[in-house]
PAGUZA-867757 format. One record per residue (C-alpha): y, x, z. Coordinates in Angstrom, 2 decimals. Layout:
N
<north = Y; east = X; up = Z>
...
//
This chain:
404
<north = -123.32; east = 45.96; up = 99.59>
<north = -124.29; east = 42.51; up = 97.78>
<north = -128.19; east = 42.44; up = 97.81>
<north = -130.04; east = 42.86; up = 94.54>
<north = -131.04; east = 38.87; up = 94.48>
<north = -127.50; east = 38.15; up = 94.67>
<north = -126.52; east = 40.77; up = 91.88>
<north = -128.97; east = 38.75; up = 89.71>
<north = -127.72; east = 35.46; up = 90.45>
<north = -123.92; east = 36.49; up = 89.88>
<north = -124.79; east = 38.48; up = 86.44>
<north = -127.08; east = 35.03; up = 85.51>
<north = -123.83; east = 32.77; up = 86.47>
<north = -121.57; east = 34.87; up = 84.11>
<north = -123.95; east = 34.63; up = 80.80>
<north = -123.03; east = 30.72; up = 80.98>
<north = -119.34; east = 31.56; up = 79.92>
<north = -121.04; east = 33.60; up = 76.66>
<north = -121.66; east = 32.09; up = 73.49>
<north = -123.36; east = 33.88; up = 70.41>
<north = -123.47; east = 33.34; up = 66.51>
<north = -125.09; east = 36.90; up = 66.32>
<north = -128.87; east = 37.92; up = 65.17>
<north = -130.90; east = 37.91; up = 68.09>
<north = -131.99; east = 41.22; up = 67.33>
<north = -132.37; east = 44.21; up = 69.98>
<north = -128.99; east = 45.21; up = 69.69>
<north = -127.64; east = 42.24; up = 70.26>
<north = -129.81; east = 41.18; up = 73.08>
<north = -128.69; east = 44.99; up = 74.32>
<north = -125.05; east = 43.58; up = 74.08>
<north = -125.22; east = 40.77; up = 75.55>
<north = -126.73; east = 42.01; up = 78.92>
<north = -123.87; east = 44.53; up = 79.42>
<north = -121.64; east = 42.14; up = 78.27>
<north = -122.63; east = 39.94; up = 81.09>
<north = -121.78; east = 43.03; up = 83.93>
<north = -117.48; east = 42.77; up = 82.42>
<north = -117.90; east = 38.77; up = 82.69>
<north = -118.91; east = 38.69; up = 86.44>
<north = -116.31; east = 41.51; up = 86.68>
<north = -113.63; east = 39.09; up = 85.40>
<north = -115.27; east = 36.18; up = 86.89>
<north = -115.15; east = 37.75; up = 90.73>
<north = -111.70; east = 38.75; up = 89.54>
<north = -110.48; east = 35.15; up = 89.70>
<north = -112.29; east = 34.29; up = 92.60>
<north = -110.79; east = 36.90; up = 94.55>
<north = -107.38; east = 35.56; up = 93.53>
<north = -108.56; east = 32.05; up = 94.28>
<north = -107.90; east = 30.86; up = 90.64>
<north = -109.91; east = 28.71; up = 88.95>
<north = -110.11; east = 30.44; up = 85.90>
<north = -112.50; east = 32.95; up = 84.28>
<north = -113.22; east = 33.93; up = 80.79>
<north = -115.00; east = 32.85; up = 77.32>
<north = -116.99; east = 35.78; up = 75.67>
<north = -118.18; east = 34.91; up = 72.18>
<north = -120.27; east = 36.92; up = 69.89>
<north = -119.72; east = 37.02; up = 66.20>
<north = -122.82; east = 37.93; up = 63.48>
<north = -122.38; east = 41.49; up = 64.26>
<north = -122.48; east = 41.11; up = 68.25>
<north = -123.43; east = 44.98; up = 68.99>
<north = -123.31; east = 47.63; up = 71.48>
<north = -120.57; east = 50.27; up = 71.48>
<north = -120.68; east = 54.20; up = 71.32>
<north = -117.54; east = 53.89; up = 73.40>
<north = -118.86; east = 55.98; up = 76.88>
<north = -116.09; east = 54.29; up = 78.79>
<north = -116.34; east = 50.58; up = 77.01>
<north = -120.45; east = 50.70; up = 77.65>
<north = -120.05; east = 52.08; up = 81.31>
<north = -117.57; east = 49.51; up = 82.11>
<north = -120.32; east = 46.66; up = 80.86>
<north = -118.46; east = 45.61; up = 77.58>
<north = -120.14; east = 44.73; up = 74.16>
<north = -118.76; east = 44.64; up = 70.56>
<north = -118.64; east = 42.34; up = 67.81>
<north = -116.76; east = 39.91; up = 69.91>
<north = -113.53; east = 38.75; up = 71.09>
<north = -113.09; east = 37.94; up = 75.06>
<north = -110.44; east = 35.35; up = 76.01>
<north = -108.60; east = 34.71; up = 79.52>
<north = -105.95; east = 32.77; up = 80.48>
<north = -103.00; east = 34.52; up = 82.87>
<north = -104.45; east = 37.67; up = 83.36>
<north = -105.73; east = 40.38; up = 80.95>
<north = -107.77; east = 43.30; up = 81.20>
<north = -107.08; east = 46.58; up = 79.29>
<north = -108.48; east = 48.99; up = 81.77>
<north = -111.49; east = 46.52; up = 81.40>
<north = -111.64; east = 46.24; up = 77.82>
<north = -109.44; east = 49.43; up = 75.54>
<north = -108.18; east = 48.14; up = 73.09>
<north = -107.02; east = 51.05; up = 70.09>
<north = -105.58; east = 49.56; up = 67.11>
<north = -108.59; east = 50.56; up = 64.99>
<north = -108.88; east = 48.74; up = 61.60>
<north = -109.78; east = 48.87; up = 57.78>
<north = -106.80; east = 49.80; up = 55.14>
<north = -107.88; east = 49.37; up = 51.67>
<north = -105.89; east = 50.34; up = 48.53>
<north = -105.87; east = 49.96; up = 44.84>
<north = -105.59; east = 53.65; up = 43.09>
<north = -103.91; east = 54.29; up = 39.67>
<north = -104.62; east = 58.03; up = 39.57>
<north = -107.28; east = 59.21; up = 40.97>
<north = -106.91; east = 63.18; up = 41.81>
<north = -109.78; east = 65.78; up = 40.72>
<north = -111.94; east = 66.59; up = 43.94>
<north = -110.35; east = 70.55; up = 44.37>
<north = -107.14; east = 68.48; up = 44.77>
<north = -108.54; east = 66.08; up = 46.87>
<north = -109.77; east = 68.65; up = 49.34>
<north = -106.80; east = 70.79; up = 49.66>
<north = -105.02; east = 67.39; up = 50.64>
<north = -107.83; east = 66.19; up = 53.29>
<north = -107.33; east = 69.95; up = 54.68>
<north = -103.42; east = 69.62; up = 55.11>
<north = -103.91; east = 66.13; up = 56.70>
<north = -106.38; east = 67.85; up = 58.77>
<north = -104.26; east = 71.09; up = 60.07>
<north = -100.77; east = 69.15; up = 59.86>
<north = -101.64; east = 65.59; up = 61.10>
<north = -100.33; east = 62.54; up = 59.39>
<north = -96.78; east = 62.16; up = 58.46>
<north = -95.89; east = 58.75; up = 60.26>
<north = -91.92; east = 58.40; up = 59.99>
<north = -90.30; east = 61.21; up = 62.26>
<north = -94.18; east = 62.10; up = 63.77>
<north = -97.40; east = 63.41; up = 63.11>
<north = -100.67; east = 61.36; up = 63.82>
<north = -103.65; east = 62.57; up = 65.02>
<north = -106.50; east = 63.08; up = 62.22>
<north = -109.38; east = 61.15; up = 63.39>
<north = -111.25; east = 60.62; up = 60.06>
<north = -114.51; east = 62.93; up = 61.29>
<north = -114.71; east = 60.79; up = 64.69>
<north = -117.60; east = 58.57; up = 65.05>
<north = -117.88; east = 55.55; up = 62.61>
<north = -114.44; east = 56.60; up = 61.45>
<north = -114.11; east = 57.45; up = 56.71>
<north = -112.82; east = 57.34; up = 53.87>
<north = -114.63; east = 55.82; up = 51.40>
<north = -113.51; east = 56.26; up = 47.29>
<north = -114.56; east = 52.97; up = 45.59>
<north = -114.99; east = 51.12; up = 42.52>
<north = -114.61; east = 47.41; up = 41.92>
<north = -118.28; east = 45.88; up = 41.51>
<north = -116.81; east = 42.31; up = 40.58>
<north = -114.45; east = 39.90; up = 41.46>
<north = -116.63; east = 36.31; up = 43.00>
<north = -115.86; east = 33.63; up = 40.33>
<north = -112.70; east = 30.96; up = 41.26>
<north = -110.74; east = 33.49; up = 42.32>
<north = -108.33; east = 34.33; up = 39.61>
<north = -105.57; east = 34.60; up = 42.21>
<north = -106.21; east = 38.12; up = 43.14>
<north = -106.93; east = 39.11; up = 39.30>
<north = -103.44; east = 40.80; up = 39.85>
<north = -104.45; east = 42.58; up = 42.86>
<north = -107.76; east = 43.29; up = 41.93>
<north = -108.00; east = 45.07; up = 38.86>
<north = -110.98; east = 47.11; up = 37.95>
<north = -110.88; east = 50.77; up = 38.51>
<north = -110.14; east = 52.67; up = 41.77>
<north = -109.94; east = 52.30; up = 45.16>
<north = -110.05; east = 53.56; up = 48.94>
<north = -111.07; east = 52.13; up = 52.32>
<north = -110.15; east = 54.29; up = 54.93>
<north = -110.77; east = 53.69; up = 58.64>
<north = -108.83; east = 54.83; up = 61.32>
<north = -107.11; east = 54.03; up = 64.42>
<north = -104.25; east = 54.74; up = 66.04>
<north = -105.13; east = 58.40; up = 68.49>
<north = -102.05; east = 59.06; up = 70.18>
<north = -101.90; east = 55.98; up = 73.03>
<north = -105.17; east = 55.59; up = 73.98>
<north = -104.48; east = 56.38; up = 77.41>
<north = -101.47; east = 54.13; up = 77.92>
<north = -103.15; east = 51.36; up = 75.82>
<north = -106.07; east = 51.35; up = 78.72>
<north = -104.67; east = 52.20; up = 81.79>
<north = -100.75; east = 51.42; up = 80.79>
<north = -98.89; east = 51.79; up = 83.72>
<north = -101.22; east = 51.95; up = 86.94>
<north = -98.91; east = 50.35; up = 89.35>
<north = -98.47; east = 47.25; up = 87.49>
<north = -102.30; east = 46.59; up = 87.57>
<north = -103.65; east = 43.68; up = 90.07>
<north = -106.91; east = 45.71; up = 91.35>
<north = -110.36; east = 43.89; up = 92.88>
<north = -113.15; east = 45.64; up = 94.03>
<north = -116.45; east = 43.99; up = 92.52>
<north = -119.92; east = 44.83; up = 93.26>
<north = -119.99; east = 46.12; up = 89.68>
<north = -117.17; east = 48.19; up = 90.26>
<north = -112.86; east = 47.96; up = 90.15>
<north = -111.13; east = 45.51; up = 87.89>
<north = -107.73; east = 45.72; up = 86.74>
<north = -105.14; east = 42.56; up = 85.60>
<north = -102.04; east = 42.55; up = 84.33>
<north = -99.89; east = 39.61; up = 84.53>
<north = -96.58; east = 37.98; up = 83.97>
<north = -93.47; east = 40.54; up = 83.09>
<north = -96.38; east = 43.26; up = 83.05>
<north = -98.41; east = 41.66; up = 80.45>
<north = -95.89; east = 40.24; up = 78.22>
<north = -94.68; east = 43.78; up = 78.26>
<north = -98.04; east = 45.45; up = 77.59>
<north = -98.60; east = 42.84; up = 74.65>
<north = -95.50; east = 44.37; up = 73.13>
<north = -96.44; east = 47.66; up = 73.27>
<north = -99.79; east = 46.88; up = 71.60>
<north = -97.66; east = 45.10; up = 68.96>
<north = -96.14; east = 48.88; up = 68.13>
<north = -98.98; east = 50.67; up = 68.27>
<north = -100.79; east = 48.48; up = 66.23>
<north = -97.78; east = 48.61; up = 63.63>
<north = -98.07; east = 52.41; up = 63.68>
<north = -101.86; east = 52.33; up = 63.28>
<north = -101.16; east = 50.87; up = 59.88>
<north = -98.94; east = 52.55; up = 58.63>
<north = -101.26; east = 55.70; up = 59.58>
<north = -103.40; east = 54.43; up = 57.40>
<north = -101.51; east = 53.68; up = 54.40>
<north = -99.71; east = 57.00; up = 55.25>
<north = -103.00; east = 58.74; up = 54.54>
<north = -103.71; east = 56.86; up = 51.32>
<north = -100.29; east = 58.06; up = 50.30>
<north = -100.47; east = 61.21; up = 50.96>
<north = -103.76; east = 61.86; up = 49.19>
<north = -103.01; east = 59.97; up = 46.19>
<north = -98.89; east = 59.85; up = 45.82>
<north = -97.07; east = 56.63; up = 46.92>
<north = -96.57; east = 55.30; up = 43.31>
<north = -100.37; east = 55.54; up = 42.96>
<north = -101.62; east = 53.35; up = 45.84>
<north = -101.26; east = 49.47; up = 46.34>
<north = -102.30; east = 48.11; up = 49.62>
<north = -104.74; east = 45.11; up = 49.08>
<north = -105.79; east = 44.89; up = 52.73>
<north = -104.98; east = 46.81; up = 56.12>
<north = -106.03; east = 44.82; up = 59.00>
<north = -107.31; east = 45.29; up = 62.47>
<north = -110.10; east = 44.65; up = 64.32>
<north = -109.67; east = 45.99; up = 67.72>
<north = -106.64; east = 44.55; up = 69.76>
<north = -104.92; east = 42.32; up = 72.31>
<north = -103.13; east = 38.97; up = 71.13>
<north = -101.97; east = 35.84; up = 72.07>
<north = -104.03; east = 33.01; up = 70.18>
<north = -104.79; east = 29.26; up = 70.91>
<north = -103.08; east = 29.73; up = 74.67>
<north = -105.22; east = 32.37; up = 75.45>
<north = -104.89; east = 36.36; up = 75.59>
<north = -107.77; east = 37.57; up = 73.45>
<north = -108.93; east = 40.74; up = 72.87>
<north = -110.83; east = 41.21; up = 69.55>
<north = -113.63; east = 43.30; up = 69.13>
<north = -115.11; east = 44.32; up = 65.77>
<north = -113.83; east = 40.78; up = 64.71>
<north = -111.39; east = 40.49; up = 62.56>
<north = -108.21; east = 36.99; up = 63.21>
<north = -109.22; east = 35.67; up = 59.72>
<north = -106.53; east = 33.20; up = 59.45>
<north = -103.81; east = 36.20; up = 59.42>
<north = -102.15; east = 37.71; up = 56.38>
<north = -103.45; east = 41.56; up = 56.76>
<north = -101.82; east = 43.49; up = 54.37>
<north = -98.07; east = 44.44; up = 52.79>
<north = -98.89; east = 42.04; up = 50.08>
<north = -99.16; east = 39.20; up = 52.61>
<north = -103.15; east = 38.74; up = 50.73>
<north = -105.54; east = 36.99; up = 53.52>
<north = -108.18; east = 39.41; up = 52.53>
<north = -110.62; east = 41.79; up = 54.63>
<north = -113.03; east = 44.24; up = 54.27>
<north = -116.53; east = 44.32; up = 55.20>
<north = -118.22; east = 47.74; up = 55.36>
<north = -121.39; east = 48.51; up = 57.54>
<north = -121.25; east = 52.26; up = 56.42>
<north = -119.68; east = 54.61; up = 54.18>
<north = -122.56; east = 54.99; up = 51.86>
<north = -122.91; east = 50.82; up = 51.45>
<north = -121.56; east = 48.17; up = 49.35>
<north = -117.85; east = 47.81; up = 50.59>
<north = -117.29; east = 43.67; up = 50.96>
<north = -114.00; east = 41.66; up = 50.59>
<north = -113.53; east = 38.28; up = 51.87>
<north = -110.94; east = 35.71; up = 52.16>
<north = -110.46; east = 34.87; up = 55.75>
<north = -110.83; east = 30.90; up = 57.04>
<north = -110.63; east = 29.08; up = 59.84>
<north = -113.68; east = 29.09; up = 62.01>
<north = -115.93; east = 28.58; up = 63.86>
<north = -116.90; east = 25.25; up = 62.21>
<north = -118.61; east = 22.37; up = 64.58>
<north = -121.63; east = 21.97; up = 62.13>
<north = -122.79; east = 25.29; up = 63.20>
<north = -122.99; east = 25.02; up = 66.77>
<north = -126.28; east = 23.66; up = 68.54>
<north = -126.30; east = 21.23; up = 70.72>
<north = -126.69; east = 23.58; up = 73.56>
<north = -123.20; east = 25.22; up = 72.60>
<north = -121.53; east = 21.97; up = 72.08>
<north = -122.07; east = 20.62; up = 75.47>
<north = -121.78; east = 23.46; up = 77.09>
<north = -118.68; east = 24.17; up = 76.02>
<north = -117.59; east = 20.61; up = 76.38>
<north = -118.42; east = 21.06; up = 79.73>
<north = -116.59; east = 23.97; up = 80.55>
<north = -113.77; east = 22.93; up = 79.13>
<north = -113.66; east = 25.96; up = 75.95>
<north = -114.44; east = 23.63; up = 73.14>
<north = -110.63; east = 24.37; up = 71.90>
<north = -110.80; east = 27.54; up = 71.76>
<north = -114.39; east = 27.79; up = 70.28>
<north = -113.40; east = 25.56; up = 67.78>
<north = -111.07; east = 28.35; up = 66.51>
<north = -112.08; east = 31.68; up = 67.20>
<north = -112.13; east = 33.17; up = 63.90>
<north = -115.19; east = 35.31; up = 63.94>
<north = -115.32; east = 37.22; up = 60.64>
<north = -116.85; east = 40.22; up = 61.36>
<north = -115.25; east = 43.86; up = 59.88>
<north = -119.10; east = 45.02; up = 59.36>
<north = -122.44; east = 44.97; up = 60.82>
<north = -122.26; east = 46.86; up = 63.67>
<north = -125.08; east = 49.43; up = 65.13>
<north = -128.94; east = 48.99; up = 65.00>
<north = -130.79; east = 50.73; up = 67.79>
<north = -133.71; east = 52.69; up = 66.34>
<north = -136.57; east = 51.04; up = 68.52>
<north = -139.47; east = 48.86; up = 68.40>
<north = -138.83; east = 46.60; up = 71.54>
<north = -137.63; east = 43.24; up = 70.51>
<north = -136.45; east = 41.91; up = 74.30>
<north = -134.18; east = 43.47; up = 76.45>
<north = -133.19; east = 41.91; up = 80.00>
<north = -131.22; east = 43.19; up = 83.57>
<north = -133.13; east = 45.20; up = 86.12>
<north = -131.30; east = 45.28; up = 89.45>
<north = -132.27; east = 47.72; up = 92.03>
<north = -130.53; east = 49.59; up = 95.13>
<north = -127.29; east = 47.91; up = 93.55>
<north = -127.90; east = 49.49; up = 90.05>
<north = -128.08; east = 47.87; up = 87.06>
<north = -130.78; east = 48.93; up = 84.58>
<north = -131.76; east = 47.48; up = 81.37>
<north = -135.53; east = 47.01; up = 80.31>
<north = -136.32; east = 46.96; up = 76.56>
<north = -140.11; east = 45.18; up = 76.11>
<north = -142.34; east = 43.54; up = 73.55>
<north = -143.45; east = 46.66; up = 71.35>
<north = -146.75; east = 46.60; up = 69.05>
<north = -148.12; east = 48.94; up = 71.65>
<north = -146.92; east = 47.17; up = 74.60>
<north = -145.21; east = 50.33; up = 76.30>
<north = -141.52; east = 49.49; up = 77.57>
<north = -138.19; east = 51.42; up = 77.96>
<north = -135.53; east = 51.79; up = 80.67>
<north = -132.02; east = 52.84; up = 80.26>
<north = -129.01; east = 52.84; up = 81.88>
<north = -126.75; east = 54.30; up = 80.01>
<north = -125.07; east = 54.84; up = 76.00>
<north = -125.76; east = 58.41; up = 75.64>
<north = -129.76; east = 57.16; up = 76.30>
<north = -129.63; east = 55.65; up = 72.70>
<north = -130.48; east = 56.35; up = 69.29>
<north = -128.23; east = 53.91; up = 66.77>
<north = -128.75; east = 53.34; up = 62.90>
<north = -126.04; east = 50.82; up = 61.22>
<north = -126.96; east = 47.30; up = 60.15>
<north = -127.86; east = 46.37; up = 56.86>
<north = -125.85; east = 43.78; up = 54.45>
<north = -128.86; east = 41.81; up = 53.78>
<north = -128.92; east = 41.55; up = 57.63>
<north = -125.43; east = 40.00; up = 58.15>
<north = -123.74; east = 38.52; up = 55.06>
<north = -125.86; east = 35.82; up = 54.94>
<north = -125.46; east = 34.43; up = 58.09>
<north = -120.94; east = 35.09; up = 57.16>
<north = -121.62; east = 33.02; up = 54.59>
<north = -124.27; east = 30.70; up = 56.21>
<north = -121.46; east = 30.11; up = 59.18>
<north = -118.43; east = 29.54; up = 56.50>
<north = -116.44; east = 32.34; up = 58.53>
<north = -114.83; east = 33.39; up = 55.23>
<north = -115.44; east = 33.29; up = 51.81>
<north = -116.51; east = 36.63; up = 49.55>
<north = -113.86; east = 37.26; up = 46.87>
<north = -115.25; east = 40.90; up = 45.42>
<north = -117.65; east = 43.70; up = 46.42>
<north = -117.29; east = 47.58; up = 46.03>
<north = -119.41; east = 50.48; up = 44.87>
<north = -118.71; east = 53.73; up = 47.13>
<north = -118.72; east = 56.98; up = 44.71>
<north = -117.97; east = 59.21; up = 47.05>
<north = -117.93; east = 59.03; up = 51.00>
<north = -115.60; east = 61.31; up = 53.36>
<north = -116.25; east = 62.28; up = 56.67>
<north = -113.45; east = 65.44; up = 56.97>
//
């Protein structure tokens, strides 16, 4: 076993390939110490194979920790996208196809309706072609939100046709049925190292370009979940999708593999309309934000330290363009401390949270330790807009929040 100086030193080396444009709250702080175990995971990964590669971790505005047991445990944070070159890691990382679908309604059913509908869903599953998906709408941060138009920004006439005042839905959701396969896809394929932080699992060549297509299905069934659930609550010739994109998935971008997050590709078209739109929501029971994705992540709005760093380590191309437009705000953790950093002992990893009025201090080591609120607006949106990662087209008013 690797002594607990060394531990130290290797978790220190693998912050240097992590870059932020997050609040430096606790949460974030939180995230980017576990995020720092899967980097010297990946990072010993390569060495082991003698390639001189690693990975680039970068944290978007709502850089967070997960509620994901096997995510956390694995030392993976949220509210950013990880990029690799050759190899990726789904085992590592689990991806699930999760994502926002919002849609326009015409005719919006009486509640005693409603319900008998969200109980079928619920009993039957969801009607997806020839199948029936897994209802998932009670499951952690999971809704469905009925909305009503707040306002449409100014200079964006465009989506006047789209965006009509009256109704609409945000429902989030994921895909249920390959979770397993989508994380630990077909075991013998997977190129295995034993770290100090534990196993690590690549796929590459035939394997990967294989897995990537799979992803591409489930992803394309995830969606139509989605909009499958909109339809079946409020009838097919009632609903018009404005937006359905994901935020949690494996792709191929700027000749890396990248696995997103919580952040959303905001240069992709996300919905059947083709609209480059995507909602913001940081709970059910909270303004409900649209933007119109850009390209980002804007040199003006790096700091020097970022710039030459990645210079130096040869990411500035794929900084340059990592789209980082976040799908909400991600979870607070309901504590005083304001600093969190690594304790290493007997080969363990623990994590100290510091700095309260009173001076006490807290230890944890693992997710189910942790009590989580959800990130204001005010906390978030103006550092989207501050950072040009989109721009915000209209905003919602939730009038009634589902959680069936």
């Amino acid at each position: 076993m690797k002594s607990d100086s060394i531990l130290t030193k290797l978790l220190k080396e693998a912050r240097k390939e992590l870059y932020s444009w997050a609040t430096n709250d606790l949460t974030c702080q939180l995230a980017k110490e576990v995020m720092s175990i899967g980097l010297a995971k990946i990072k010993l990964f390569f060495q082991e194979l003698g390639l001189d590669s690693s990975a680039i971790v970068t944290f978007g505005p709502d850089g967070s920790v997960t509620r994901n047991i096997a995510r956390f445990n694995e030392g993976v944070g949220y509210g950013c996208v990880v990029a690799t070159k050759d190899y990726i890691f789904p085992s590592l990382l689990h991806p699930n196809g999760c994502g926002f679908g919002l849609y326009r309604i015409d005719n919006m059913p009486l509640l005693p309706e409603l319900i008998r509908k969200l109980n079928k869903l619920k009993k039957e599953g969801v009607p997806i072609g020839n199948q029936q998906g897994k209802w998932d709408v009670w499951k952690s941060n999971h809704f469905i939100d009925i909305l009503r138009l707040d306002g449409v920004s100014p200079n964006y006439s465009q989506y006047n046709e789209w965006l009509s005042q009256g109704n609409y839905v945000l429902i989030h959701s994921s895909q249920q049925v390959q979770t397993e396969r989508l994380s630990h896809w077909n075991e013998k394929e997977f190129i295995k190292v034993d770290t100090p932080f534990g196993t690590i699992g690549g796929l590459t060549d035939e394997s990967l370009k294989e897995y990537l297509r799979f992803f591409q299905k489930v992803e394309v069934y995830s969606k139509k979940k989605r909009t499958s659930i909109a339809t079946e609550l409020f009838g097919e010739h009632n609903i018009n999708c404005i937006a359905n994109p994901t935020h949690q998935g494996y792709y191929q971008e700027n000749n890396y593999y990248v696995m997103r997050l919580g952040l959303y590709n905001s240069i992709n078209q996300s919905g059947e309309k083709n609209l480059p739109l995507f909602p913001l929501a940081f709970n059910g029971y909270s303004f409900i934000y649209l933007y119109e994705g850009q390209t980002n992540i804007k040199k003006q709005h790096w700091t020097n330290n970022q710039y030459q760093r990645a210079k130096n380590m040869g990411h500035f191309d794929f900084l340059k363009q990592a789209n980082l437009l976040p799908h909400g705000g991600g979870y607070s953790l309901i504590y005083p401390f304001s600093t969190v950093r690594s304790v290493v002992l007997d080969g363990v990893i623990y994590f100290e949270l510091t700095d309260a009025p009173m001076e006490s201090q807290m230890i944890i080591q693992n997710i189910e330790a942790l009590e989580y609120g959800y990130r204001d607006p005010t906390e978030i949106l103006p550092l989207v807009d501050r950072l040009e990662l989109g721009k915000r087209v209209a905003r919602f008013v939730p009038t009634r929040v589902i959680k069936f």
